[in-house]
Jmol script that loads the backbone (N, CA, C; Angstrom):
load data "model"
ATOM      1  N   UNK A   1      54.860 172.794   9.078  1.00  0.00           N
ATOM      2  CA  UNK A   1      54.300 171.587   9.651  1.00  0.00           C
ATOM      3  C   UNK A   1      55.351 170.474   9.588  1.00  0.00           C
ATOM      4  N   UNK A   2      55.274 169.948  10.815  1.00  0.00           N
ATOM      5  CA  UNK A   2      56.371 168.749  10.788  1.00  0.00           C
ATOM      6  C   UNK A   2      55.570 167.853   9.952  1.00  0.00           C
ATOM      7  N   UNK A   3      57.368 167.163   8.807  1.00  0.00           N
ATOM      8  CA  UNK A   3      56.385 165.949   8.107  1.00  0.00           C
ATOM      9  C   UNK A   3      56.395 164.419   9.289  1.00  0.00           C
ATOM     10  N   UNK A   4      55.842 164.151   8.849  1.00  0.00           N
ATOM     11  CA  UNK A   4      55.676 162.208   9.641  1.00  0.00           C
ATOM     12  C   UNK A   4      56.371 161.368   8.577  1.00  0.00           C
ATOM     13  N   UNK A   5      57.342 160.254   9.854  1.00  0.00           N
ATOM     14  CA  UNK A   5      57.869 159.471   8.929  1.00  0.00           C
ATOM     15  C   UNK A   5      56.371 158.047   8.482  1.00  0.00           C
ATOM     16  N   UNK A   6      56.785 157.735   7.115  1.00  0.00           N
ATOM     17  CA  UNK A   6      55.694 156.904   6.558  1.00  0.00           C
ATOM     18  C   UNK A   6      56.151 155.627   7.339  1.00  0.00           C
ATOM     19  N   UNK A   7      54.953 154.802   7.759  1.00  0.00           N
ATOM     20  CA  UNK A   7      55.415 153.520   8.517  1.00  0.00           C
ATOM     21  C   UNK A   7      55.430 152.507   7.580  1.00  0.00           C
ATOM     22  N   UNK A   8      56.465 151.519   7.461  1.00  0.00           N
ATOM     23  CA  UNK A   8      57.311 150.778   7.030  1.00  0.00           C
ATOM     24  C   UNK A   8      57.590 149.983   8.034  1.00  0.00           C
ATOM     25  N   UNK A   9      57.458 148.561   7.366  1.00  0.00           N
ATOM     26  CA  UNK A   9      58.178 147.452   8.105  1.00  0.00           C
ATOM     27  C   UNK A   9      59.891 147.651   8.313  1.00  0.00           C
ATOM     28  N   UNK A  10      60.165 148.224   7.515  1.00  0.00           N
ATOM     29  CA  UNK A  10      61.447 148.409   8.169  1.00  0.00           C
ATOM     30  C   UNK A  10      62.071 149.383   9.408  1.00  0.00           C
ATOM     31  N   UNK A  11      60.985 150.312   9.498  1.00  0.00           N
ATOM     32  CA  UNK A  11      60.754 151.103  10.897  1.00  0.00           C
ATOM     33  C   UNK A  11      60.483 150.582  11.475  1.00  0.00           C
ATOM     34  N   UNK A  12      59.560 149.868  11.625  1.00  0.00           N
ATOM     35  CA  UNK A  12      58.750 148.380  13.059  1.00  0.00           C
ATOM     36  C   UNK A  12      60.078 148.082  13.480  1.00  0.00           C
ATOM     37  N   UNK A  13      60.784 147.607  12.645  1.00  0.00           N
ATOM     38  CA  UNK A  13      61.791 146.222  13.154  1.00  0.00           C
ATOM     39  C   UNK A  13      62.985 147.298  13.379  1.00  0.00           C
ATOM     40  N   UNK A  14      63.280 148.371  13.384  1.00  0.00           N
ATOM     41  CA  UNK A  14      63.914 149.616  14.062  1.00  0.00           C
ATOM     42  C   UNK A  14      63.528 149.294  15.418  1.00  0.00           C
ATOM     43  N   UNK A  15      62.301 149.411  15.843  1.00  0.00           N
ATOM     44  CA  UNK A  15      62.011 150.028  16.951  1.00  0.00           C
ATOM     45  C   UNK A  15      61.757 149.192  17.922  1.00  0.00           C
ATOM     46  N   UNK A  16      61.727 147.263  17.474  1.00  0.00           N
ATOM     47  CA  UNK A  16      61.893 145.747  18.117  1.00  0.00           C
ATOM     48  C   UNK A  16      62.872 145.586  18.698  1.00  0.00           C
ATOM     49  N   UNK A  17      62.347 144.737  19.749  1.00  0.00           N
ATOM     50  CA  UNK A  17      63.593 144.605  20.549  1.00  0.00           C
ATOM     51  C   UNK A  17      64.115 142.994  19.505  1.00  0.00           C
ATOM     52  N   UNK A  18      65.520 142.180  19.993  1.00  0.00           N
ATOM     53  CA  UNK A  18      65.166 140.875  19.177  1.00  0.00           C
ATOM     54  C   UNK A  18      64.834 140.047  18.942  1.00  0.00           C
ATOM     55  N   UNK A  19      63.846 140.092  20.777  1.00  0.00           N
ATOM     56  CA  UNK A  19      63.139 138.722  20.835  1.00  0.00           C
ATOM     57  C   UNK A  19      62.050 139.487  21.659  1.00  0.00           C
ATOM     58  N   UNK A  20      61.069 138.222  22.073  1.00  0.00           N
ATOM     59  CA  UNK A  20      60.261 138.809  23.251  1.00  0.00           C
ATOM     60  C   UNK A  20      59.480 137.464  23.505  1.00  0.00           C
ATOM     61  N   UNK A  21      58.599 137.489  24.690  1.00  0.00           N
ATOM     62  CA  UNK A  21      58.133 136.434  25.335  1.00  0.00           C
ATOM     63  C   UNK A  21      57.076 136.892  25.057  1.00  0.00           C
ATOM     64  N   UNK A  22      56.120 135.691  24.487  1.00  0.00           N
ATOM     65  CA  UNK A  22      54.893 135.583  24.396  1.00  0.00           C
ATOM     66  C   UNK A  22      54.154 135.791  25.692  1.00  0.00           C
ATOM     67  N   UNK A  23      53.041 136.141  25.674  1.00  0.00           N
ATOM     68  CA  UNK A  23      52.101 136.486  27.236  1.00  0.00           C
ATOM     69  C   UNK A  23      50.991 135.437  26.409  1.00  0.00           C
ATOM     70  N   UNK A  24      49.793 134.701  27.156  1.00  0.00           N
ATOM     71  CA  UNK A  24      48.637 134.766  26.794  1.00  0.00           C
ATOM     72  C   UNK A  24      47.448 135.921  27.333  1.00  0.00           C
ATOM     73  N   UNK A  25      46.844 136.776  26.920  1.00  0.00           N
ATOM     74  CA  UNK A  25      45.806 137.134  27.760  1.00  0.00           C
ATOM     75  C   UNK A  25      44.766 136.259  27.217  1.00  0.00           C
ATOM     76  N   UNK A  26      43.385 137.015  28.052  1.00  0.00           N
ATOM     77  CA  UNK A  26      42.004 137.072  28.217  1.00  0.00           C
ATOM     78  C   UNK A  26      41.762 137.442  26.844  1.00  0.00           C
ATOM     79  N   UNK A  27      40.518 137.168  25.781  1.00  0.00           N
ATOM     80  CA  UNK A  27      40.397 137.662  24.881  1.00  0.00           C
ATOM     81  C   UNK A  27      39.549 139.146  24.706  1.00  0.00           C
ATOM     82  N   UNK A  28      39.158 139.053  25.878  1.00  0.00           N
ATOM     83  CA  UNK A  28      38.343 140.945  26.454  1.00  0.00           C
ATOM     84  C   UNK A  28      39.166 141.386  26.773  1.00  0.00           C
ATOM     85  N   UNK A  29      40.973 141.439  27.110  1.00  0.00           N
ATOM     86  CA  UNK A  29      41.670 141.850  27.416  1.00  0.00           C
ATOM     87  C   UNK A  29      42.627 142.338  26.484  1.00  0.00           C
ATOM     88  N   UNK A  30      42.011 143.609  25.520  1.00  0.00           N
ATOM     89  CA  UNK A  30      43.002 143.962  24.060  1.00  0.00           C
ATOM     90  C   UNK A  30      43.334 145.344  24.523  1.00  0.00           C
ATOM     91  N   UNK A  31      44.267 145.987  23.287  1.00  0.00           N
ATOM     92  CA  UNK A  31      44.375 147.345  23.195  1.00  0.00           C
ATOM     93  C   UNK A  31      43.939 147.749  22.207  1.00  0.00           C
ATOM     94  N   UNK A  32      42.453 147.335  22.121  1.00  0.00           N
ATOM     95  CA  UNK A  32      41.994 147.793  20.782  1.00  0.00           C
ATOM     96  C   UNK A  32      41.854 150.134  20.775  1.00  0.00           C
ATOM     97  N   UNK A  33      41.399 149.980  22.123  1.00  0.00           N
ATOM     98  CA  UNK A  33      41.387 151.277  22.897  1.00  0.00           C
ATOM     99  C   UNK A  33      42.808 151.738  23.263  1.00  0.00           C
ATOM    100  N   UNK A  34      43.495 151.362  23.360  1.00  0.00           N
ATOM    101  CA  UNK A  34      45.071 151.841  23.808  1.00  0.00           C
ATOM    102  C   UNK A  34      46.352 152.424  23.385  1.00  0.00           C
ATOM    103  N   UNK A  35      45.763 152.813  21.787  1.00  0.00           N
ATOM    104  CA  UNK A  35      46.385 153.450  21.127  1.00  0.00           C
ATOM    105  C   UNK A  35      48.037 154.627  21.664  1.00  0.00           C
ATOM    106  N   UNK A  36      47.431 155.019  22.600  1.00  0.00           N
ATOM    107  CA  UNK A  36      48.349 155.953  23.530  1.00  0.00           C
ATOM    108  C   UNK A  36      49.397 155.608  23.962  1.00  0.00           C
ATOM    109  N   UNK A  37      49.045 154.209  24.803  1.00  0.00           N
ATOM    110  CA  UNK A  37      49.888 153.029  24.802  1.00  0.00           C
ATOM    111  C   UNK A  37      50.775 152.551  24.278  1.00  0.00           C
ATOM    112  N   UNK A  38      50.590 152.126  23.028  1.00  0.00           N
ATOM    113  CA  UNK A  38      51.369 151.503  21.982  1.00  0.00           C
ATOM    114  C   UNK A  38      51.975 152.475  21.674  1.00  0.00           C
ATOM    115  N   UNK A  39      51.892 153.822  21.186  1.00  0.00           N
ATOM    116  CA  UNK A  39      52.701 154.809  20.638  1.00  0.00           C
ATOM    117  C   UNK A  39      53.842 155.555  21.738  1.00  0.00           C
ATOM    118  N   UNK A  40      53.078 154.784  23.243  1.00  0.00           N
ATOM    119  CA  UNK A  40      54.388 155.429  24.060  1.00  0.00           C
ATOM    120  C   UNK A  40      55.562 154.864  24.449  1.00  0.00           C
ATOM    121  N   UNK A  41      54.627 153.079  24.138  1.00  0.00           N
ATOM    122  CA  UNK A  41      56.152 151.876  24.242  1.00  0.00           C
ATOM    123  C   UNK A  41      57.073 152.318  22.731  1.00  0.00           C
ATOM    124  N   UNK A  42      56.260 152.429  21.582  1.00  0.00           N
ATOM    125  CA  UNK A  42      57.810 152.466  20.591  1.00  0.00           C
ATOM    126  C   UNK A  42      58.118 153.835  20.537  1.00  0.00           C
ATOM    127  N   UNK A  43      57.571 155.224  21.125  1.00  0.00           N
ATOM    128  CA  UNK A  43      58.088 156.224  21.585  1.00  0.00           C
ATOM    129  C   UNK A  43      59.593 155.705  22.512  1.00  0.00           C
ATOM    130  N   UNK A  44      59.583 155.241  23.363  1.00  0.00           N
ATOM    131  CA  UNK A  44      60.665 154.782  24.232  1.00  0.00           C
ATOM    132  C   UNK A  44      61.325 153.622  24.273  1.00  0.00           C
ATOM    133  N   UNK A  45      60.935 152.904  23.273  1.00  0.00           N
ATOM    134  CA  UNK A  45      61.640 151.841  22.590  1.00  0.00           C
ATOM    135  C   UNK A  45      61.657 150.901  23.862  1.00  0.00           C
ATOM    136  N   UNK A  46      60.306 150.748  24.536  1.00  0.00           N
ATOM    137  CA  UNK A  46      60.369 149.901  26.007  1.00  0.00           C
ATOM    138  C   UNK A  46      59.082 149.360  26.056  1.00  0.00           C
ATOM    139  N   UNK A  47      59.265 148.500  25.949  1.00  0.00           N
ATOM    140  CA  UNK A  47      57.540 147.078  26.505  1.00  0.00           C
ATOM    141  C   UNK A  47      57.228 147.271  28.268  1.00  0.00           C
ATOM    142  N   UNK A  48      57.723 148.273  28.794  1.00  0.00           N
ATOM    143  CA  UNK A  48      57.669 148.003  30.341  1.00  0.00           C
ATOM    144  C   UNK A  48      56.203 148.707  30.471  1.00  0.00           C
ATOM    145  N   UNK A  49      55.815 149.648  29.708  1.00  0.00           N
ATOM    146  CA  UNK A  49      54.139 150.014  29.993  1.00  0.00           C
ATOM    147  C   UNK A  49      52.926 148.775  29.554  1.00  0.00           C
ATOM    148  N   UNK A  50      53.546 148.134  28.917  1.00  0.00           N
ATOM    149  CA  UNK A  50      52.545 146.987  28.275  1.00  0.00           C
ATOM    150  C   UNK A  50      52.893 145.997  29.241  1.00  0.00           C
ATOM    151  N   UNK A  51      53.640 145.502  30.068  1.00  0.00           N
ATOM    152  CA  UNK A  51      53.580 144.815  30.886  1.00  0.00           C
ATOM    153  C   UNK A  51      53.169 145.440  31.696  1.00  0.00           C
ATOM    154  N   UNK A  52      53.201 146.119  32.614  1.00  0.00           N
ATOM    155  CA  UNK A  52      52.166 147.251  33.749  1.00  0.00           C
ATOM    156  C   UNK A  52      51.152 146.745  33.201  1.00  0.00           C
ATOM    157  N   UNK A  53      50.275 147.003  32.117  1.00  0.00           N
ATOM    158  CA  UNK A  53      48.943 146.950  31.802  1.00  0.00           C
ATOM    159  C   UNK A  53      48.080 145.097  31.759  1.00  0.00           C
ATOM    160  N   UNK A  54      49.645 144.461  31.643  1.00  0.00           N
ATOM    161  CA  UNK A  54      49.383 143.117  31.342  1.00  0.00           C
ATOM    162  C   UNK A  54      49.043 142.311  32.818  1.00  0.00           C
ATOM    163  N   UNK A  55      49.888 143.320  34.241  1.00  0.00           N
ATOM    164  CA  UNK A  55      50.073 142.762  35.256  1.00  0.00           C
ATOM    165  C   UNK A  55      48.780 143.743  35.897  1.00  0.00           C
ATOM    166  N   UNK A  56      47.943 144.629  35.597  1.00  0.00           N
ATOM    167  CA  UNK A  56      47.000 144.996  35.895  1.00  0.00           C
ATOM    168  C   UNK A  56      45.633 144.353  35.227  1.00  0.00           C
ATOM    169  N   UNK A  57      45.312 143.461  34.142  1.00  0.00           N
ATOM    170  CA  UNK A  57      44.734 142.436  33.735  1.00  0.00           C
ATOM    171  C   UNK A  57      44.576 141.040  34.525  1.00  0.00           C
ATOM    172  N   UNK A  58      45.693 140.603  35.128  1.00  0.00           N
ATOM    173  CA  UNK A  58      46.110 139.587  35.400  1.00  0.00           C
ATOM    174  C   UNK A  58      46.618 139.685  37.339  1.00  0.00           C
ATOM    175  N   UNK A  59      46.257 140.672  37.451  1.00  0.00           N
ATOM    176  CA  UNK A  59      46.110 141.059  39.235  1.00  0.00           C
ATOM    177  C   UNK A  59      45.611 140.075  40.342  1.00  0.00           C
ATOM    178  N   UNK A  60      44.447 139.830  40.061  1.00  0.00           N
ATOM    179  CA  UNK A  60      43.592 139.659  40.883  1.00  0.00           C
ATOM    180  C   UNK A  60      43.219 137.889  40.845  1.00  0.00           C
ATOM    181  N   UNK A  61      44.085 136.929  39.420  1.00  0.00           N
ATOM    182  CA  UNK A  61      44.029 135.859  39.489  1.00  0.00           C
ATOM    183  C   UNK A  61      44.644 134.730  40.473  1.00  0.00           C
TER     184      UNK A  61
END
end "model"
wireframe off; spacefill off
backbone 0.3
color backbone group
């Protein structure tokens, strides 16, 4: 069985870019559900799926 690395703040800030721009959303507008999500932006070390999702929130304003 593969082991898993233990998460650590010092892994987070591995996997940060060094800055980033604040967004505001909607407050019905979370990833409380999106788990998949989040694990595929620091899978690829890229915020470009969370913006897709941010510009599919924010579409139709």
């Amino acid at each position: 069985m593969k082991e898993q690395k233990k998460l650590t703040m010092e892994l987070v800030k591995s996997l940060m870019d060094e800055s980033y721009t604040l967004v505001w959303t909607d407050y019905n507008d979370n990833l409380d559900n999106r788990l998949d999500l989040i694990h595929e932006c620091l899978a690829s070390k890229s915020q470009e799926k969370l913006w897709e999702k941010a510009d599919e929130w924010y579409r139709f304003i």
